[in-house]
C-alpha positions in Angstrom: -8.8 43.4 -1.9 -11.9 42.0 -1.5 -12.3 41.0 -4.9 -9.9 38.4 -4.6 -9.5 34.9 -3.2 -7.4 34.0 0.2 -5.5 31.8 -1.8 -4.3 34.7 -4.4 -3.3 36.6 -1.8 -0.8 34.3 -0.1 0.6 33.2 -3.1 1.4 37.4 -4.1 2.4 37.3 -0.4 4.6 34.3 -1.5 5.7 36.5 -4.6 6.5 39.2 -2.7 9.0 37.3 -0.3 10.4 35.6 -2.9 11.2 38.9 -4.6 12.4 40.6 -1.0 15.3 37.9 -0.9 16.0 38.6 -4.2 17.2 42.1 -3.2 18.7 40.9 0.1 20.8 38.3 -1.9 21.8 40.9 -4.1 22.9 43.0 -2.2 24.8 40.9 0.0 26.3 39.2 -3.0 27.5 42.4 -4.8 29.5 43.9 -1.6 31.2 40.5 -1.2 31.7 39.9 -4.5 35.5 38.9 -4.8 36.9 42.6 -7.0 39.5 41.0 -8.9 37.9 38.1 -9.9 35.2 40.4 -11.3 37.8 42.1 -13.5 39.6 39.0 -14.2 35.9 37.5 -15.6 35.5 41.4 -17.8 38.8 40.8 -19.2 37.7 37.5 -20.4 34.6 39.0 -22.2 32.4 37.6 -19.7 28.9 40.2 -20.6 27.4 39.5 -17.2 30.3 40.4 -15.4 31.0 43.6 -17.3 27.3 44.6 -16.1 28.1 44.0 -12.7 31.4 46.2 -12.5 29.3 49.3 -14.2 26.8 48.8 -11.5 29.6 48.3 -8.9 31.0 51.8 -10.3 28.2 54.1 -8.7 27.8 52.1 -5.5 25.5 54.7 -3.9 23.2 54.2 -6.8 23.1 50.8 -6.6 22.7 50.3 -3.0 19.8 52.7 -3.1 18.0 51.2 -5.2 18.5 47.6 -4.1 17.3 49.1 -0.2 14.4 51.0 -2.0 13.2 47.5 -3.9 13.7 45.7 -0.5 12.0 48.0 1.5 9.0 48.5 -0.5 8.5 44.7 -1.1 8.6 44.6 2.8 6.1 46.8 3.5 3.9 45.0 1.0 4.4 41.8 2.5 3.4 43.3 6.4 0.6 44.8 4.4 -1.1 42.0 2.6 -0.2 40.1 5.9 -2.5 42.0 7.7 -5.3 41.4 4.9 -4.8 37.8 5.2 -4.9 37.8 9.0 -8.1 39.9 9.3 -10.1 37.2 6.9 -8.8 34.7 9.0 -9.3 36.4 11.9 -12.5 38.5 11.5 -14.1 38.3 14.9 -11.4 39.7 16.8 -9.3 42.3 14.5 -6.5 43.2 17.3 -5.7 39.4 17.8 -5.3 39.6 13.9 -2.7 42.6 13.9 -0.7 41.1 16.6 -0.6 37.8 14.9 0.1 39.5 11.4 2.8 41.0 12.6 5.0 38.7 14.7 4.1 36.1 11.8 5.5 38.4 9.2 8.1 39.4 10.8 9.2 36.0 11.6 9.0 35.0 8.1 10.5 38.0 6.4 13.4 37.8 9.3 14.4 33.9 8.3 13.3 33.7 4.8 14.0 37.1 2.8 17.0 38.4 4.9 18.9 35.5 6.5 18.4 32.6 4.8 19.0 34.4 0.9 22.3 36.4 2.3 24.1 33.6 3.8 22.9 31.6 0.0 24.6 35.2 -1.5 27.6 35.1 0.7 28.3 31.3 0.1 28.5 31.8 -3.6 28.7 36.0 -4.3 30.5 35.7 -7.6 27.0 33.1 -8.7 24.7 35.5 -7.1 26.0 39.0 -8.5 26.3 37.9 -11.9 22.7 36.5 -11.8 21.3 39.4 -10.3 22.8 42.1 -12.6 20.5 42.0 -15.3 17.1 42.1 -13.0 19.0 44.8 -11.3 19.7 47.1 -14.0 16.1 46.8 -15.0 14.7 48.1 -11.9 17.3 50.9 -11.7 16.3 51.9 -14.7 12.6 52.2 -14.0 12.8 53.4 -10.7 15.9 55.7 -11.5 13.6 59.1 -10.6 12.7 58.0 -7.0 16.4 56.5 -6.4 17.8 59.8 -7.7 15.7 61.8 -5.4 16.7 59.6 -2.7 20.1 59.6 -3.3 20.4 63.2 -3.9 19.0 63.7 0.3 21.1 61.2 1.1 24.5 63.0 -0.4 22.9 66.1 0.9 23.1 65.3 4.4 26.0 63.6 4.2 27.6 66.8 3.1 26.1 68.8 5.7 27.4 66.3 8.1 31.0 67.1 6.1 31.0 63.4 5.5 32.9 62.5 2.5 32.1 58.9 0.6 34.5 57.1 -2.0 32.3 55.6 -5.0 34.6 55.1 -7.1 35.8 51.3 -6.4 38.7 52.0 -8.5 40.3 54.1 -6.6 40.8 51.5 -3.5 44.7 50.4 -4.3 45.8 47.9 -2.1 48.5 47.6 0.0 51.2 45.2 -0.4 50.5 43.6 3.5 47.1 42.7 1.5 48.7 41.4 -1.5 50.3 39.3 0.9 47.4 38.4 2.5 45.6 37.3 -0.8 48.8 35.2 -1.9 48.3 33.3 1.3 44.4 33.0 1.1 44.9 31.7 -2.4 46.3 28.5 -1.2 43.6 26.0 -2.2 43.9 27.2 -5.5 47.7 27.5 -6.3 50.5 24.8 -6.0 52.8 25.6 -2.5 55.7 26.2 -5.0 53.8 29.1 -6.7 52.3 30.4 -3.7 56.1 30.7 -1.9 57.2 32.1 -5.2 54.7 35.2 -5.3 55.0 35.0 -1.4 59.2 35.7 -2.3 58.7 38.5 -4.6 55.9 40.5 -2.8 58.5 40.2 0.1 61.4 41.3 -2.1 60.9 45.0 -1.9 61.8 44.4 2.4 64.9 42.5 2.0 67.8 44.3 1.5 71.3 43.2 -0.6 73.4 43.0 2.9 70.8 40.4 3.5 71.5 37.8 0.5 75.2 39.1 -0.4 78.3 36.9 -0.9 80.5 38.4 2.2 84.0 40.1 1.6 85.9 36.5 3.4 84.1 34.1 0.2 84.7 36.5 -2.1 86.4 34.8 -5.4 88.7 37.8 -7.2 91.8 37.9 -8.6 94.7 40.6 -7.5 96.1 41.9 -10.4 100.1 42.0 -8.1 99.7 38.0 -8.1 102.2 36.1 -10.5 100.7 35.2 -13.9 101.1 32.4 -13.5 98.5 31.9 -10.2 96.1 34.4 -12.4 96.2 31.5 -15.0 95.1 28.9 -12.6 92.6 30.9 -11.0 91.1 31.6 -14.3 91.0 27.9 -15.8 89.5 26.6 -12.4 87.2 29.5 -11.4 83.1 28.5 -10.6 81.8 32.1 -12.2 81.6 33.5 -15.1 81.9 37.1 -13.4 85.2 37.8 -11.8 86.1 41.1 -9.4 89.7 42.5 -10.0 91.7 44.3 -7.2 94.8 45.4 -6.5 96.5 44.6 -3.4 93.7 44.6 -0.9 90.3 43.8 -1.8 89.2 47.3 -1.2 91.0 48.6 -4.3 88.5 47.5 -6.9 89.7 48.5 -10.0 87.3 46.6 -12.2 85.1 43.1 -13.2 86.0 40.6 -15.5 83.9 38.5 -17.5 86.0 35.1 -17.8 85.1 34.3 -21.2 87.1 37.2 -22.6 90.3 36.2 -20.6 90.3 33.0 -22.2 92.2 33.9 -25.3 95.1 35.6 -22.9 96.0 31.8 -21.4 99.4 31.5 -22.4 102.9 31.6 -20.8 103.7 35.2 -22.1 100.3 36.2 -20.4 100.6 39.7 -18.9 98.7 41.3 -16.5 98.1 44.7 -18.4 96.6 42.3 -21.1 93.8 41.5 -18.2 93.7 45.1 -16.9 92.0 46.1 -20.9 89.4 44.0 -20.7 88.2 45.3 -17.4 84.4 46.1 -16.6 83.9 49.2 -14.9 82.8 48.0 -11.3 79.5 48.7 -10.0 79.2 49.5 -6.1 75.9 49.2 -4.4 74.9 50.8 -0.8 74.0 47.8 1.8 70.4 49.2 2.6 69.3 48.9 -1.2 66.5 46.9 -1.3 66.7 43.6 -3.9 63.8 45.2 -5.6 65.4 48.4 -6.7 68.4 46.7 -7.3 66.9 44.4 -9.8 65.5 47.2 -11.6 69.1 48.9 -11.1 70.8 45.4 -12.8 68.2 45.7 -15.4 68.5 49.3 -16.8 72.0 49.0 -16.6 72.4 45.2 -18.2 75.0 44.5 -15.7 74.7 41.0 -13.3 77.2 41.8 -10.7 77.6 44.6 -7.8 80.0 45.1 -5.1 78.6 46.1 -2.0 79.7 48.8 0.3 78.9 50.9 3.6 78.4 53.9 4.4 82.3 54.1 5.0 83.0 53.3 1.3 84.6 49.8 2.6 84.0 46.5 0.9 81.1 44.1 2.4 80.5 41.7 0.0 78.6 41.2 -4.0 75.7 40.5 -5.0 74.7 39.0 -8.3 71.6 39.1 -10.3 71.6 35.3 -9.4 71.1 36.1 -5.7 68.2 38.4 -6.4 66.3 35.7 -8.6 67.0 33.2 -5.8 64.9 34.9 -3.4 62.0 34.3 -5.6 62.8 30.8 -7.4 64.8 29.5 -4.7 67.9 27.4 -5.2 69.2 27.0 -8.9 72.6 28.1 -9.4 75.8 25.3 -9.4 77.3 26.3 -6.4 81.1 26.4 -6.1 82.9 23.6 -4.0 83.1 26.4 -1.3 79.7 27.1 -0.6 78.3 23.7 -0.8 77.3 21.4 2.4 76.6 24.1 4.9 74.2 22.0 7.1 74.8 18.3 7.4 72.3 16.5 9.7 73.5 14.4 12.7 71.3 11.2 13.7 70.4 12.4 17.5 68.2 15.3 15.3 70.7 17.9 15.4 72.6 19.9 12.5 76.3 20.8 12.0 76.1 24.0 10.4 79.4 26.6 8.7 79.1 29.7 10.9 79.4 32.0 7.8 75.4 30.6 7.0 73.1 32.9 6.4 70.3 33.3 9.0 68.0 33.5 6.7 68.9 30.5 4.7 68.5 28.5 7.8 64.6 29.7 8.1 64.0 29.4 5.1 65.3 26.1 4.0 65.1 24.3 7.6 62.2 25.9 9.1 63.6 27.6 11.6 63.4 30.8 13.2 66.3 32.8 14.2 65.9 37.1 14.4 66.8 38.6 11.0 67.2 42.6 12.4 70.5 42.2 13.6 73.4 39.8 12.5 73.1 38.4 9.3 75.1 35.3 9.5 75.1 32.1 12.4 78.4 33.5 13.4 77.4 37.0 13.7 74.3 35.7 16.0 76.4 33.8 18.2 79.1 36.8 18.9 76.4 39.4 19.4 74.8 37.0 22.3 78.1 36.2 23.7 79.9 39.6 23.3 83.4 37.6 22.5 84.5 35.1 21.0 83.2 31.8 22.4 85.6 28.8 22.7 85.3 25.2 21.2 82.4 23.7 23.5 81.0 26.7 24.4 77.0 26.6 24.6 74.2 28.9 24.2 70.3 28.9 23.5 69.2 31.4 20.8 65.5 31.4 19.7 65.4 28.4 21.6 67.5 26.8 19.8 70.1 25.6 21.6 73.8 25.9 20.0 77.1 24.1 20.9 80.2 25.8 19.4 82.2 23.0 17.5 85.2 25.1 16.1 86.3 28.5 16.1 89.1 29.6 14.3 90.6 32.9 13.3 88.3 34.9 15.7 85.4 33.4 14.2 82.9 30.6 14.5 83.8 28.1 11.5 81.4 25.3 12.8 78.8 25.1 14.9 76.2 22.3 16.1 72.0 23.3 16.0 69.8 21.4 18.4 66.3 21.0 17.8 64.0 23.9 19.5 62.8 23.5 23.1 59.2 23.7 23.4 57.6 25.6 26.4 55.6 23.9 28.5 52.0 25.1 28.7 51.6 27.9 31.6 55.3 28.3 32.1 
């Protein structure tokens, strides 16, 4: 080394560094890389990105050789270091070596390792893609010694009966982390999308019981009714779909589809005219999940299912409607009967139909009532009282605290929602 000037060996020192944090940004970069938005750029054609998911295929070979590039670079830089020290220094050669190496260490430490990793992990995608090509490169001219590495490496591992993934493709991920992504992805999407993707990776938890129409708002005509009252019921029914019994609601004999019952409004109208152009009815256990039972509504092109327990006995329906609503929210014309549930008081509080769905009430008011038992405000309130509460009554649910307003045939038909209590800090 003597052949050359002090000044050409700090600036190959400088090289060298340079270099170091090329492979420490690179390698922080590529494991932090964002996956999906590396498959999203190769779908797009993107040539750099394509690069970078072949090297991210053989992870073990990548890694090695980045950490073999790294390493070597280092021990260059301590080297020529110590060269530079001992010009310096040439009168006292152990003053050099210490000096050497708490300077090189000091400058490899904050200028090839920290300060070029925190670069790579503030912008991986920017990184990666720049570094794939100077990557492949040096894998590919130092492919021998990385192989031999690598080979020991696997070696041991398998003596140590340690087994190691590669394959990146093979990581599936879980729907809790699906979630997770939808709800990091808020900077980038509107809220509207976000609950929308939030709604349908939750749709496979929610069951039908959940979003039904109960057996009490049921709308169905009874085939033992004067024609006459199945006339007006057809002329000023809200749905197109209409479920048929026959004396009690639990003797479903079939659906009807309004639009064909149209030509049968007459006075001589009969109701074996109605019973031909029954649909077979479609009953659905209460645990089915909305997500099977969409795919059930579409292999069978059918948008209406009664729901039953285990018991066989009539709970309620549920229309493809429903389903979509959990996604879209809201966008069905209601009938007169389901309309105004909540109506909002001016001291803050809300008058709200006991028949509401919990679940409606978290998730259009924000609240948070427990959705593993009762499904409905009425169903809450009895299962905390154990009877059936009379007009005044008061409870606190949630915190929420609940006066009963009316109660009628064994049930609460109105009830009045006070805004949470919050607790006091240390209480």
């Amino acid at each position: 080394m003597d052949e050359f000037s002090l000044g050409t060996l700090i600036l190959a020192l400088v090289v060298i560094l340079i270099c170091s944090g090329f492979f420490s940004s690179s390698e922080t970069s590529m494991m932090a890389l964002n996956r999906h938005r590396l498959n999203h750029l190769v779908r797009l054609g993107n040539k750099r990105a394509k690069l970078t998911a072949r090297l991210l295929v053989q992870t073990d070979k990548l890694l090695g050789s980045i950490l073999f590039g790294n390493t070597l670079l280092n021990v260059a830089a301590a080297t020529l270091t110590e060269i530079i020290v001992l010009r310096l220094f040439e009168d006292d050669p152990s003053v050099a070596l210490l000096v050497g190496s708490l300077l090189i260490t000091f400058v490899i430490l904050v200028f090839s390792e920290i300060m070029p990793k925190i670069i790579a992990a503030s912008h991986p995608e920017r990184v990666a893609l720049f570094s794939s090509y100077p990557l492949a490169v040096f894998i590919k001219l130092f492919h021998p010694v990385v192989s031999v590495a690598t080979a020991i490496v696997q070696y041991v591992l398998w003596l140590l009966r340690i087994k190691v993934q590669t394959d990146q493709s093979k990581h599936k991920m879980s729907m809790e982390e699906l979630r997770m992504l939808v709800l990091e992805s808020e900077q980038f999407l509107p809220r509207k999308h976000q609950g929308m993707l939030l709604n349908l990776v939750d749709i496979g938890r929610v069951a039908v019981n959940d979003v039904m129409v109960p057996r009490n708002q049921i709308e169905a005509l009874d085939l033992t009714a004067d024609p006459g009252i199945l006339r007006e019921q057809l002329a000023t029914c809200h749905h197109t779909l209409l479920p048929v019994y026959e004396g009690a609601l639990d003797n479903m004999v079939g659906i009807l589809h309004v639009r064909r019952a149209l030509t049968l409004m007459r006075e001589d109208f009969s109701c074996d005219e109605l019973r031909e152009l029954l649909l077979e009815p479609y009953f659905i256990p209460s645990d089915t999940t909305l997500l099977s039972q969409l795919q059930y509504f579409q292999e069978r092109q059918i948008r209406l299912g009664l729901v039953v327990d285990e018991y066989g006995e009539l709970l309620g329906l549920v229309t493809l409607e429903n389903i979509l609503e959990e996604i879209v929210g809201d966008f069905t014309t209601q009938s007169p009967a389901q309309t105004g549930k909540f109506l909002r008081q001016d001291d803050g509080s809300l008058l709200v139909e006991g028949g509401t769905p919990l679940r409606d009430l978290n998730r259009k008011l924000g609240m948070h009532f427990p959705l593993d038992g009762a499904k409905t405000l009425n169903g809450l309130i009895l299962d905390h009282l154990q009877n059936i509460p009379e007009t005044g009554t008061s409870l606190k649910v949630a915190d929420y605290p609940i006066e009963i307003i009316q109660t009628q045939d064994r049930v609460v038909k109105v009830a009045k929602i006070f805004p949470a209590l919050r607790k006091k800090a240390g209480i």
